[in-house]
C-alpha positions as CSV (number, residue, x, y, z in Angstrom):
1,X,230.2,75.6,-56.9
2,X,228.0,76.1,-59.7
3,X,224.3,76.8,-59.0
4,X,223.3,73.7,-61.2
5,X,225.6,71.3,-59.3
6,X,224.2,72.7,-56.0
7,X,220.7,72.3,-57.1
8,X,221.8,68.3,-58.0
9,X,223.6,67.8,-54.7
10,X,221.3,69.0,-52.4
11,X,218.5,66.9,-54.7
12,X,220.1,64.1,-54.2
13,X,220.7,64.6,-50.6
14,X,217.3,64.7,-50.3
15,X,216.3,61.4,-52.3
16,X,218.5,59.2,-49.8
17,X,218.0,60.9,-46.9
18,X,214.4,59.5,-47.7
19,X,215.1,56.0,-48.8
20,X,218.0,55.4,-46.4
21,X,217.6,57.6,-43.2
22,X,219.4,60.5,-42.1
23,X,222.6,58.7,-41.2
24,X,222.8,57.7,-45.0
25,X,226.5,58.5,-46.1
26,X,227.6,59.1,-49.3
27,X,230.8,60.5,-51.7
28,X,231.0,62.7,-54.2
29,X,230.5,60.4,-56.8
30,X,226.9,59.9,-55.1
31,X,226.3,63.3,-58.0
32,X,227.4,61.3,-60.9
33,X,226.5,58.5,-63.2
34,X,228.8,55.6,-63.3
35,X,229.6,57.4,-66.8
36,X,232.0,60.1,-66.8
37,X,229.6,62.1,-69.4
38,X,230.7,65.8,-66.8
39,X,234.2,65.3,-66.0
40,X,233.8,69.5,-65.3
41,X,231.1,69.1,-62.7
42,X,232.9,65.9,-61.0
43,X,236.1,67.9,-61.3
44,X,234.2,70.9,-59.6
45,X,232.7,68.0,-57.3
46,X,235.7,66.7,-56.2
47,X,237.7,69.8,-55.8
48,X,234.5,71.3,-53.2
49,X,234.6,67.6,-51.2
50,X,238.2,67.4,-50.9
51,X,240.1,70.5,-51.4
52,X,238.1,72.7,-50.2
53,X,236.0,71.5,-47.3
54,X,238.7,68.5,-46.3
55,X,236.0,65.9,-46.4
56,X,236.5,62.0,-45.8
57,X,235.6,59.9,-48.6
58,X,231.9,59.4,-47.1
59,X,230.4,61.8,-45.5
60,X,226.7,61.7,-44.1
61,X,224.1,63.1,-46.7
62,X,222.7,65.8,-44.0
63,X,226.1,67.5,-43.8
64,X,226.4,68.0,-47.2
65,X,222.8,68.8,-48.0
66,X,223.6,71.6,-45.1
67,X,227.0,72.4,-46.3
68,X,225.9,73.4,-50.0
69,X,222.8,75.2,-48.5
70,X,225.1,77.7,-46.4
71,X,226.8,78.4,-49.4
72,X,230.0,77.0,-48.1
């Protein structure tokens, strides 16, 4: 994954782990706009969640926040 898109991810992690809690779950599309304005970086997105890592549709924020910081 891109360093930009890990740099967005982990942000956003971050913002709703605070509003929400950490047990705040989210998908991939949790990246993205409701505009498809980087169909790249959802496609990078997507293929990280799903292919690559074998996620379920939501996952809780922490373990992805943790996930992308490994490096994985």
């Amino acid at each position: 994954m891109r360093a930009q898109l890990r740099t967005k991810a982990i942000s956003i992690c971050d913002q709703k782990i605070a509003k929400k809690g950490e047990t705040v779950g989210l998908s991939f599309y949790a990246f993205f706009s409701n505009k498809n304005d980087d169909p790249d970086a959802l496609m990078e997105m997507a293929e990280w969640w799903i292919k690559t890592h074998k996620l379920d549709h939501f996952e809780k924020a922490v373990k992805i926040r943790e996930l992308i910081r490994s490096g994985a």
